[in-house]
Every structure is written in structure tokens, then in C-alpha cells.
N, C-alpha and C positions, 0 to 999 in steps of 0.2 A: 847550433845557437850562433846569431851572429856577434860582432863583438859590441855592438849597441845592448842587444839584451843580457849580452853577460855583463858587460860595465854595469849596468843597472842594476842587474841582478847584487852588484858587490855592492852598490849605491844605498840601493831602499832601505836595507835592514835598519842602518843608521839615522838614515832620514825619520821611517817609522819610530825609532825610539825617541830620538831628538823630540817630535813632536807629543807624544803621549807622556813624555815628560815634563814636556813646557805646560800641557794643560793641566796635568794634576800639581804640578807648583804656581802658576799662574791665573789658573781658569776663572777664578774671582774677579781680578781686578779690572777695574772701566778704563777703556782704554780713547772714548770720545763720547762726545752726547751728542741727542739730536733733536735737532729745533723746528718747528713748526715751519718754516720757512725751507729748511730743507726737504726735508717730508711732502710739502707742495712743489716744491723746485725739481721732480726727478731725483730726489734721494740722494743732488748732489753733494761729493765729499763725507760721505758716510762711509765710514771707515767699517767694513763688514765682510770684507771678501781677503783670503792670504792668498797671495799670486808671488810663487817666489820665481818663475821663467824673466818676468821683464817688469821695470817700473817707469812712471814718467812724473816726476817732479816738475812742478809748474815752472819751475826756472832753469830746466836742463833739456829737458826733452826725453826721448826715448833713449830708456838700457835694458841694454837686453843681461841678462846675469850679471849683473857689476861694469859690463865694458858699454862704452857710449857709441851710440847708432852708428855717427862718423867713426868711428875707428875697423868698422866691420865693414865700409862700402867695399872695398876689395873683394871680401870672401865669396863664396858660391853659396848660397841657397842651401846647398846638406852641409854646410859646415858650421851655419847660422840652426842649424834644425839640432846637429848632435850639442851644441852649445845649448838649446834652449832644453834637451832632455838630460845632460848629467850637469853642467856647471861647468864645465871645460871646453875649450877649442879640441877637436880632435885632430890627433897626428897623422900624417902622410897614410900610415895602416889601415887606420880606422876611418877616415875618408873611403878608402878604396873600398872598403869592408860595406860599406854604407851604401855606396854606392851597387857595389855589385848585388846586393840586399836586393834594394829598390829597384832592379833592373829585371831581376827574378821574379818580383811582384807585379810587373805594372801590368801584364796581360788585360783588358777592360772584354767581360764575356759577353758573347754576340746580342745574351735577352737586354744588355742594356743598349745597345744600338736602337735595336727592333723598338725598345720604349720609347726613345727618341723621336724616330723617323713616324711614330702612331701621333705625335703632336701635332698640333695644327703647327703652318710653317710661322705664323705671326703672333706666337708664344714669344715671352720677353726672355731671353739669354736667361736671363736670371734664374727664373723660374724651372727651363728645361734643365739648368747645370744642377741646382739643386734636386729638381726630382731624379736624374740620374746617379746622383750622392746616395739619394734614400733608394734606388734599385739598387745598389752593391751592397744592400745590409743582406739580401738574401747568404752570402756568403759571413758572415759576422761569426769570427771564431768565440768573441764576447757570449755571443745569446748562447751559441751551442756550449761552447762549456758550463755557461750558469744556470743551463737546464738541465746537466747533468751531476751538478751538484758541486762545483767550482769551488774550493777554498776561498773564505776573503781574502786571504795572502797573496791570491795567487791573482785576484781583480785585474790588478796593473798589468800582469804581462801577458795578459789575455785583452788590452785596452792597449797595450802598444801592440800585439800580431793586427790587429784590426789601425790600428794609426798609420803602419807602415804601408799594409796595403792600401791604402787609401791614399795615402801621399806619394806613392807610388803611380798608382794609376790618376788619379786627378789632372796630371796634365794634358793628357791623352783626353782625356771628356772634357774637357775645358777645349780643347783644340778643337775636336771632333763636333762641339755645338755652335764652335764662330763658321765652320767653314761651311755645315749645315744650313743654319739659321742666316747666311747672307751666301746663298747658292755662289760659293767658292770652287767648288770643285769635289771632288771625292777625299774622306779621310788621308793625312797623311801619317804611315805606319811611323812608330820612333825608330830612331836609328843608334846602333848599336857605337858606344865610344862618344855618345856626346854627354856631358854633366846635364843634371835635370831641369834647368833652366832654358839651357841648347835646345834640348830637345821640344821644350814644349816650342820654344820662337821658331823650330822648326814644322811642328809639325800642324803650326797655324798658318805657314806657306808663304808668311809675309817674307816679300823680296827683302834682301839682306845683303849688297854686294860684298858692302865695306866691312860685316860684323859688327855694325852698331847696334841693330834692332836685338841681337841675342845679348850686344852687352848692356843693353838698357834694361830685358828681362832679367837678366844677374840680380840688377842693382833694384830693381823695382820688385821680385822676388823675395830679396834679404830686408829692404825698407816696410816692405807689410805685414812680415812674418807674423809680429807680438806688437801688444800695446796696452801692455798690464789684463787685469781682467775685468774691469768696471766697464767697458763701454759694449753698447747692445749685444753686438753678436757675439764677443767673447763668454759674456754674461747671461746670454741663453743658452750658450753650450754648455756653459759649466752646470747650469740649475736643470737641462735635461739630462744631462750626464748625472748630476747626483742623485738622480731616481735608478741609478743605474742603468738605465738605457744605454745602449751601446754605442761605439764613435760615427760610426754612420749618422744613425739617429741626433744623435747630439751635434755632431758637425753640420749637418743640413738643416739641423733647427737652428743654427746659429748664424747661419748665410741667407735664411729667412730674416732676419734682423738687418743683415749688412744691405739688404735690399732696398732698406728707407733712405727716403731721399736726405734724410740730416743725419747716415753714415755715410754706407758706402757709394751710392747715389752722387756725392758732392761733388767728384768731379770731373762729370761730365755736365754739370751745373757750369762748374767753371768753363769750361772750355765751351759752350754756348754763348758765353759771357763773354767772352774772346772772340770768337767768330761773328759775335754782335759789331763788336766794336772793329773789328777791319772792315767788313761789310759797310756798316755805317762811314769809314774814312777813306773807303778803297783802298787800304792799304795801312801800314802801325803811324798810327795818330802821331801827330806832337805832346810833348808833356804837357802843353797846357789845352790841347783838345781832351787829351785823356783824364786830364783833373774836371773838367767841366762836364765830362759825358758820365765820368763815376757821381759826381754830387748829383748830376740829374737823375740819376739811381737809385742814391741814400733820400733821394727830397720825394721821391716816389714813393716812400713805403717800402722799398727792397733792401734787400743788403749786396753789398760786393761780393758774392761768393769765392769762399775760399782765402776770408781771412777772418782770424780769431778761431776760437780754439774752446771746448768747454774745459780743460787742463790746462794749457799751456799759457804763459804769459810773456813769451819771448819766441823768437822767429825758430818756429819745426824746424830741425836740425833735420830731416828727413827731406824739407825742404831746400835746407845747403845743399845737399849731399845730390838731389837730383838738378839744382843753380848748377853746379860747379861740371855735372856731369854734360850737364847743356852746350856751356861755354867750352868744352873742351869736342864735345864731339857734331854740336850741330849749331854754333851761334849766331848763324844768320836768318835762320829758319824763322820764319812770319813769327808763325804762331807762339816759338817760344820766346823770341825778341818781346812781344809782347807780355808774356806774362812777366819775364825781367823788369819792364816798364813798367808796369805794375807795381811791385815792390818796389821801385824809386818813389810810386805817387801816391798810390791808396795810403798807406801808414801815414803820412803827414795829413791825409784830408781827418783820416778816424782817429787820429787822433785828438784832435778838436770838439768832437764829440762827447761830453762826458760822461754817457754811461757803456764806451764801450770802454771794457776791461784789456781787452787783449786785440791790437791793432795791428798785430804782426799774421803774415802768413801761413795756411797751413801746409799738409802735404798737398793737398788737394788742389793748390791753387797753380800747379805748376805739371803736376805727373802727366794730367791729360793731351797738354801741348806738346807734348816730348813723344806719347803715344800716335798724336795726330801729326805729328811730323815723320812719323817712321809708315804710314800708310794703315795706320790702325784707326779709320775714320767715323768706326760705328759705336762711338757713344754710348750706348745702351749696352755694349759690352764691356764696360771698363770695368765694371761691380765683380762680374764672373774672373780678369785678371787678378783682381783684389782677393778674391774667394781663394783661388790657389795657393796662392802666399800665406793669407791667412790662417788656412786651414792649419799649419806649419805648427802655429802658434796656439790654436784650439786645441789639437790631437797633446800636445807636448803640456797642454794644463790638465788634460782631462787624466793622462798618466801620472803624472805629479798627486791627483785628488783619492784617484784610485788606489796610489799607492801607499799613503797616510791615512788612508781609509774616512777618509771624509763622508759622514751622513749624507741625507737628502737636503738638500735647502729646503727652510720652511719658516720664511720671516711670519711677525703676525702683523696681520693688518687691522685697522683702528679704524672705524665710523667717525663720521665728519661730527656728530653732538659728542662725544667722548673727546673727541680732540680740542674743542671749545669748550670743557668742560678744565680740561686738562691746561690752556691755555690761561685761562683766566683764573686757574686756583695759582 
């Protein structure tokens, strides 16, 4: 057992009673109502999902278990993962423990190659990463123990052997489909002694003199991990997961979501938006060509991609955190000079606008520039980077749901003359 599954092992009992507690003393009471207007709007702000790995308060941003996103830029990727599965930063031990874990697992078997290489070569990244997710369920210790008659106690730790493999191997298929899907070269194997971030920037082949490109993966790895569980892909993993489908299934249902262009799609939205505008200047605008080429944007019909937020009402702090990373390790660089220029001008023009709510930056508006300055030029694969990280934060809710033993989701849903009927009593 490693010391991930024993710590839990010590974790759940308590967790479990905690909860079956709280419902039979609380399960009565309303804890928010819901308006016709929400109900039409995407069910925003309906308070219906417990996500206890991370939250984001419209006026804070991302926390991941109590600590706030900037205070974890330093950390590696498995130290932000044992954080989002017991509640704690894990020690020097438990790191290494973790590590050595994932390194036993990450093996990726040949029939998922072979699945790969059977696609057409002009398949979208997206699409081949996730069908490659749903070929590792053949292996799913989840289904094989629940077809032999699995305790529900036992759910969870049959939903984390399936999490770790998976987060395990995921960087390796994620690598294995950029260098494919844009005739790179032949796979590059992981290498043995690097943290799992290292390795995946390694084994994507992207030149690296200085170690920026691996320290950008760190930080872009720990910044995607979690982001509560209300947005798309989180929120289909969880609701295929609560049929008890297994982590495979439920993580590639859930990267089926991150695939819309108004998630995980945004930005490379941006960063088109950006190559629009050098293109158009030959070169980063002045501030007052750049305030005149975004209004000509807003006056079109369009938006500025990559600011405003459906949560947030203050500048992503996920955003700091890759600003700050910019300016220290590449500040001269076109493309992200520009998206800095950006945030001097776009917020003053939107906010002039009255019905836009949230005029500040997202992640989105900046991560891509940072990618495309490190020689990561293929756009249509930023979604698949996103997936990796995220997955972190999928795998670590779906153990959390399994282990309190969370039903199936099953909102009800209301016909359009019942809701009019309901409205106007």
C-alpha cells in the first residue's frame, strides 16, 4: 500500500461519518432558491454540487483546500495532487512515496498506441487524447472489482487504483498525441529521476536550453489542476462518475466538455487574437493602436477574448501567477509583451461598458502566449495540455464522492408550461 492510500485509508472513515452526520441533522434545511432566470441562464449560482478539493469566490479566485492558488506556484504538480486528495501538503516522504507510485504506474500498453496510430492523422488532438483515456479503461481495477461484488466501502479505493494509474500515465498520451498528430518525430520514452511535469515537457521534445519550458509546465500543471466542480468538465465527470462508471469513463467524459470552445478551447481563442493584432501592426502596437483595434472588436459583435470570467469579478490570480512568471522568465517575448499590453488597455475600454460584469482577465488571456513563446505553436493542442492538469483535479473529486458515498445525480427537470405556470403563481 502506498502512503497516499494508507493516509486515506486513516482519512475516509471520518470524512464518511462527518457527512452522514451532517445529513441526518441537517438534511431539511434550504440552503438557496432558484429563479427562473437562473434556470434559463445555465443554472448559474445554484448552489447544488459539495466540492470540498478547491473553491473560487468571485472575489478571491482559486483555493485549492484553504491555501490560495499564488501561494502554491512554487509546488510540483504531485504535491498540488496529494493536497487536493487528503487536505494536507505532503512531507519530503510522502512526496517521494508519490512519486515513486506514479512512476510504477505510468507504463501506457502497446493496444493504446495501435488505437492512436488507426486514426486519421487530421483528427483534433482533443479528440485522439480523449479516446486514448477511454482505451486505458480496458484495464479499470473500478469495473473488475464491482463486477465481483466490491463493497461500497471499499468504492474509493478501487476509484483512486484507477486515478493513479491514469495520472500516471496521462502525460506519456498526452505527449505521445502532440508529437504524432504534428509529425514530430517518434515517441519520447519518460525518463527515469524527473518529477511529472519534467517529464511530460520532456517527452513532448520541446527544445528546453535554459529549463524554462519544464518550468512553465510546473507552474501551468499546478494552475489547472482544480477549479471547484460547477464548470463543464468538472461537472460531467462528477455526474458520469455518480452512475458509478469508472475514472477512465468519467475523466474522458469530462474532457469531452473541456473541448467547447467557451472552456477549455479559450485559449487559443486568445492567442489568435494576439497574432491577429502583431500581424495587423507588424509588430506590439502602441497603446493607443491597441485600444482602437479592441473597440473595433467590441463594435463588431465580438468580444476580447480572454477577459471576464463566469465566477470571478477580479483579475484570476492564476493570471498573476503566469504575469509574474512571464516577466521573470521571458519579458521580452512578442507575444507575451503583448498580452501584458493587454491588461494595461482592454479593462479600461470594458469597463465603460455597462453590462459587462467582470472586466478583468482570465487564465486564459495570457497562458497561451507563454506556450507560444516556448515553441508550443499548435493551438488546437492547448485543450489536451489543460486536460493533463485537470484530470489531477477530476480523479481527486471523483475519490472524495466515492468515498462519502455519493448517489447518482438526478436533478429533475421542468417543461417550459409548468415553469410559466410556476412563475406567474
Amino acid at each position: 500500500m502506498s502512503m497516499l492510500q494508507d493516509k486515506l485509508t486513516k482519512l475516509v472513515p471520518a470524512y464518511q461519518e462527518s457527512i452522514k452526520t451532517f445529513a441526518k441533522t441537517h438534511g431539511e434545511k434550504v440552503i438557496g432558491s432558484v429563479t427562473v432566470g437562473a434556470l434559463l441562464g445555465g443554472q448559474r449560482g445554484i448552489k447544488s454540487l459539495l466540492c470540498d478539493t478547491s473553491e473560487v469566490p468571485a472575489d478571491a479566485g482559486l483555493i485549492v483546500r484553504g491555501i490560495p492558488i499564488m501561494d502554491l506556484m512554487d509546488k510540483l504538480p504531485e504535491e498540488v495532487m496529494w493536497l487536493l486528495f487528503t487536505g494536507e501538503m505532503p512531507t519530503a516522504a510522502e512526496l517521494k512515496d508519490l512519486q515513486t507510485d506514479l512512476e510504477k504506474r505510468r507504463q501506457v500498453p502497446d493496444f493504446v498506441w495501435g488505437a492512436m496510430e488507426a486514426l486519421p492523422k487530421d483528427s483534433h488532438p482533443m479528440a485522439v487524447f480523449n479516446l486514448l483515456i477511454l482505451a486505458l479503461e480496458r484495464d479499470s481495477v473500478f469495473r473488475r472489482r464491482y463486477n465481483e461484488g466490491m463493497n461500497k466501502d471499499e468504492y474509493w479505493k478501487a476509484a483512486l487504483d484507477d486515478s493513479l494509474t491514469l495520472i500516471a500515465r496521462i502525460p506519456e498520451i498526452a505527449a505521445g498525441v502532440y508529437r504524432w498528430r504534428y509529425d514530430l518525430g517518434p515517441r519520447i520514452a519518460p525518463k527515469a529521476g524527473l518529477d511529472w511535469a519534467a517529464n511530460y515537457a520532456h517527452m513532448m521534445g520541446v527544445e528546453d536550453k535554459d529549463g524554462g519550458f519544464t518550468r512553465l509546465m510546473r507552474l501551468y500543471m499546478v494552475l489547472h489542476t482544480d477549479h471547484e466542480s460547477g464548470n463543464v468538465s468538472a461537472h460531467t465527470c462528477h455526474c458520469v462518475a455518480s452512475a458509478l462508471s469508472d475514472p477512465y469513463y468519467a475523466v474522458s467524459a469530462g474532457l469531452n466538455g473541456l473541448a467547447g470552445p467557451l472552456h477549455g478551447l479559450a485559449n487559443q481563442e486568445v492567442l489568435k487574437w494576439l497574432l491577429d493584432v502583431l500581424e495587423k501592426f507588424q509588430g506590439n502596437p502602441t497603446d493607443e493602436q491597441l485600444d482602437v483595434f479592441a473597440r473595433e472588436t467590441l463594435n463588431s459583435g465580438r468580444v476580447v477574448p480572454g477577459y471576464g470570467h463566469a465566477v470571478l469579478r477580479v483579475v484570476d490570480p492564476r493570471f498573476t501567477a503566469f504575469l509574474e512568471f512571464g516577466k521573470k522568465e521571458c519579458p521580452n517575448a512578442p507575444v507575451f509583451k503583448l498580452a501584458e499590453q493587454v491588461f494595461r488597455v482592454v479593462p479600461e475600454i470594458l469597463k465603460g461598458i455597462q453590462k459587462i460584469k467582470d472586466p478583468w482577465p482570465n487564465v486564459d488571456s495570457i497562458s497561451g502566449s507563454l506556450l507560444h513563446h516556448y515553441g508550443v505553436t499548435q493551438p488546437r493542442y492547448y485543450t489536451v495540455m489543460f486536460g493533463v492538469s485537470r484530470a489531477i483535479g477530476m480523479c481527486s473529486q471523483i475519490v472524495m464522492s466515492r468515498a462519502w458515498g455519493e448517489p447518482i445525480q438526478r436533478p429533475k427537470s421542468i417543461n417550459f408550461a409548468a415553469l410559466s405556470k410556476l412563475a406567474e403563481a
